[in-house]
C-alpha positions, -999 to +999 in steps of 0.1 A: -305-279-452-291-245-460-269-245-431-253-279-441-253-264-478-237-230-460-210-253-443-204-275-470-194-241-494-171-226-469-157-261-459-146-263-496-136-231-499-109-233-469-097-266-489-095-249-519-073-218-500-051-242-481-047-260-513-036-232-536-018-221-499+003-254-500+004-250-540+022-214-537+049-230-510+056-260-528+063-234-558+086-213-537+106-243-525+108-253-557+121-220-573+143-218-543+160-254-548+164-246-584+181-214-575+205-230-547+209-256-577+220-229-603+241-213-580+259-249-571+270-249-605+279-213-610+302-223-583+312-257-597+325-241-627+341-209-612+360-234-589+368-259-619+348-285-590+339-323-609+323-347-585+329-386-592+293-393-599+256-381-594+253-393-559+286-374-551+273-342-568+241-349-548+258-345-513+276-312-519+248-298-536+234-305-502+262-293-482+265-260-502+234-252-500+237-255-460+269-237-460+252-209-483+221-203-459+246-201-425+264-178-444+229-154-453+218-161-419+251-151-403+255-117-425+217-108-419+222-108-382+253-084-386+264-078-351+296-094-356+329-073-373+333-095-405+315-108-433+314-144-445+317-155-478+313-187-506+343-200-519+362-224-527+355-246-489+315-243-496+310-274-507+330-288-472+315-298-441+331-281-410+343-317-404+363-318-438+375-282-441+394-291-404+406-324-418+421-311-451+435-279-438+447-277-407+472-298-388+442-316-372+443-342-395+465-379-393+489-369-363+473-378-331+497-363-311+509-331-331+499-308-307+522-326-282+547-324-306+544-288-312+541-273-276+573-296-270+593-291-300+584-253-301+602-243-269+633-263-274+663-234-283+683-248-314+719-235-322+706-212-351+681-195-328+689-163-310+680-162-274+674-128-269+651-106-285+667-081-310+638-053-315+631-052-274+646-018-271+631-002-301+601+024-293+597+040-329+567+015-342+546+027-368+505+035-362+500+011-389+519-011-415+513-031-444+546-048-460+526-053-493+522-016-502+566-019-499+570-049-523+578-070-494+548-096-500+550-121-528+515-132-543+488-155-526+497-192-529+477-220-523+491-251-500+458-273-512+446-301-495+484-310-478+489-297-444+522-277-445+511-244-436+546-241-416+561-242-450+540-214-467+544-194-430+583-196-426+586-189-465+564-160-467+585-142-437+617-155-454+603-137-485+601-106-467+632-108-448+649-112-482+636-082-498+641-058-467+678-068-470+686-072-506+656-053-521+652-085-542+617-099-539+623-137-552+600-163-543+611-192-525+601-227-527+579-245-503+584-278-517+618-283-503+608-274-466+581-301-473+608-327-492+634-321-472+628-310-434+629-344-421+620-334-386+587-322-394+555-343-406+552-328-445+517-328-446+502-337-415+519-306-400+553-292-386+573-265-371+583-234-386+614-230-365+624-264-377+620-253-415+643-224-404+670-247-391+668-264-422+675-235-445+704-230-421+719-261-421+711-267-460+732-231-472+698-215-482+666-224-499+656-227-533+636-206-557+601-216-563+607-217-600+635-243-591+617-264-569+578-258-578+552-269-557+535-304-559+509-304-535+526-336-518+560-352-496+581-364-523+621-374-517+641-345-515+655-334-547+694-326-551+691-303-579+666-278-559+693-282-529+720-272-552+702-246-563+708-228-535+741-209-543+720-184-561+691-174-535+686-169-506+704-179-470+700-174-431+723-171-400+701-175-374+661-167-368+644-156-334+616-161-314+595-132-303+585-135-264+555-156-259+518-143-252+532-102-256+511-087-283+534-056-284+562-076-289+551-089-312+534-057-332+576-040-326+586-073-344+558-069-372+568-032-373+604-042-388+595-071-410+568-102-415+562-125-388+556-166-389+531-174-365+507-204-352+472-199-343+445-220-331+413-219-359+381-236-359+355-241-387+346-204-387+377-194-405+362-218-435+341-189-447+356-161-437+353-132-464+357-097-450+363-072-420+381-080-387+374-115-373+366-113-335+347-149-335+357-187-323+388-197-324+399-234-322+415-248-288+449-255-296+474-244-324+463-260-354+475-235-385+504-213-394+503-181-411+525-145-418+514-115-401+526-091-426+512-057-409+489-041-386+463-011-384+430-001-370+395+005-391+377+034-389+351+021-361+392+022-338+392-017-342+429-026-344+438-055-360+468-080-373+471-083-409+480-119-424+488-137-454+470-169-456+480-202-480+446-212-493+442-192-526+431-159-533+390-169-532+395-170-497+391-142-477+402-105-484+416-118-518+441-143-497+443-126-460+428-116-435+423-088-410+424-106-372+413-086-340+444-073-323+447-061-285+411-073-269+425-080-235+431-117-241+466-127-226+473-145-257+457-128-284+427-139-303+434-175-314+463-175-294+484-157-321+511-142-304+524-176-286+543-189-316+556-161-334+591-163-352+613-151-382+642-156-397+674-131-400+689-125-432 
């Protein structure tokens, strides 16, 4: 009888430690979702994010709270050389954040069109390759610290990255000859190049023969940015007199990273590059990681350098905002031995001549 009364004690007294066991985890998740529910909407109202209904709110909570925990998992492990980040994508799945910003998304057979388009010479583009001959390139170089950068824009959900690219290196170009930094509009590239596909992509080359053929390109201030094709607008074309104009533009030679650091060297560079859903979250450091399998995204390498740890790296101006990133850019691994470059960055590489 005591044995059975011995058993029966210690039988309840597992229950009652597996109970208050279960009780204490229950009370962590619970603290845990609360948290990852208070830090949603930290992050719905630093990102001015409004969701249609409950159910909708219900799903990216969700989603943000995955992205959020790849994110800690990813920085814990630290044996990569960059950091990730929340921002404004963290409420995207991988799936979305492709779809809305990159070229992925509506054109079937844009990359087609881009490998094809891309190597076609046009009258306004100079065969040769003007800065072959020059040795005296800089250790390292950032056209910001010269005023040659305008700010961070944002292209939004509307896949013209080739506008934002070709007008950022126009930008440049601009100021290295003129010493007048004016920014330029986007919105006309996206109105007006016919030849490209506005949002579902295009070529930067082909926004350069534009400006050609048009006498210039609008200010931004002239022809702001909408977010979306719309006709094209005479009075931002005839505000061209006053701004800014090209001859011609040139490519840099394909898949030659020193090329294309002596072209960097002398002003910003348009370029393609192949991304994946890793870029979504990118925050800090020098990204070595995936890269996506075809050209999908344009950018503006405006400068160069190597960290302390001898990492080189290509510098670049984004278009998706400032909460993105380092403040806007982004620090991309340069010289690894890949014929290429990472993300096959030095493939399409152009800019224009003022």
């Amino acid at each position: 009888m005591a044995l059975v009364l011995e058993w029966k004690t210690q039988f309840t007294l597992l229950i009652v430690i597996i109970g208050m066991y279960t009780s204490q985890i229950t009370c962590r998740n619970l603290q845990e979702s609360s948290s990852m529910l208070e830090k949603h909407e930290s992050w719905m109202a630093r990102h001015g994010r409004t969701y249609k209904n409950d159910t909708e709110k219900a799903k990216r909570a969700k989603i943000f709270e995955e992205n959020v925990k790849f994110i800690e998992s990813f920085n814990n492990n630290g044996s990569k050389s960059y950091k990730l980040g929340i921002n404004k994508f963290s409420d995207l799945t991988s799936e979305e954040f492709l779809r809305y910003y990159t070229t992925n998304h509506g054109l079937n057979n844009y990359n087609k069109y881009f490998s094809t388009k891309s190597k076609q010479l046009s009258p306004t583009t100079i065969s040769s390759f003007m800065y072959e001959n020059m040795s005296d390139v800089p250790s390292n170089m950032d056209w910001r610290k010269s005023g040659v950068v305008t700010s961070v824009k944002d292209q939004g959900r509307c896949g013209c990255c080739w506008a934002f690219s070709a007008v950022a290196a126009l930008e440049g170009a601009n100021k290295l000859s003129s010493g007048n930094l004016i920014s330029l509009s986007e919105q006309q590239l996206l109105d007006c190049t016919t030849e490209n596909n506005g949002c579902y992509g295009g070529l930067i080359t082909t926004a350069y023969d534009f400006i050609v053929n048009n006498g210039g390109i609008a200010k931004e201030s002239d022809y702001p940015y909408e977010e979306n094709q719309d006709s094209c607008k005479s009075q931002g074309a005839s505000a061209v007199d006053s701004t800014v104009k090209i001859n011609r533009y040139e490519n840099v030679p394909a898949s030659s990273e020193p090329a294309l650091l002596t072209a960097v060297a002398r002003q910003p560079v348009s370029v393609g590059i192949a991304i994946n859903e890793d870029f979504k979250s990118y925050q800090s450091g020098v990204y070595d990681g995936n890269c996506g399998d075809q050209l999908n995204h344009a950018v503006t390498i405006i400068g160069y350098g190597t960290n302390e740890d001898g990492t080189k790296y290509w510098l670049v101006k984004n278009s998706w905002g400032t909460s993105w990133g380092e403040n806007g850019y982004m620090k991309i691994a340069r010289d690894i031995g890949i014929k290429d470059g990472i993300c096959q960055i030095a493939t399409l590489a152009s800019y224009p001549i003022v």
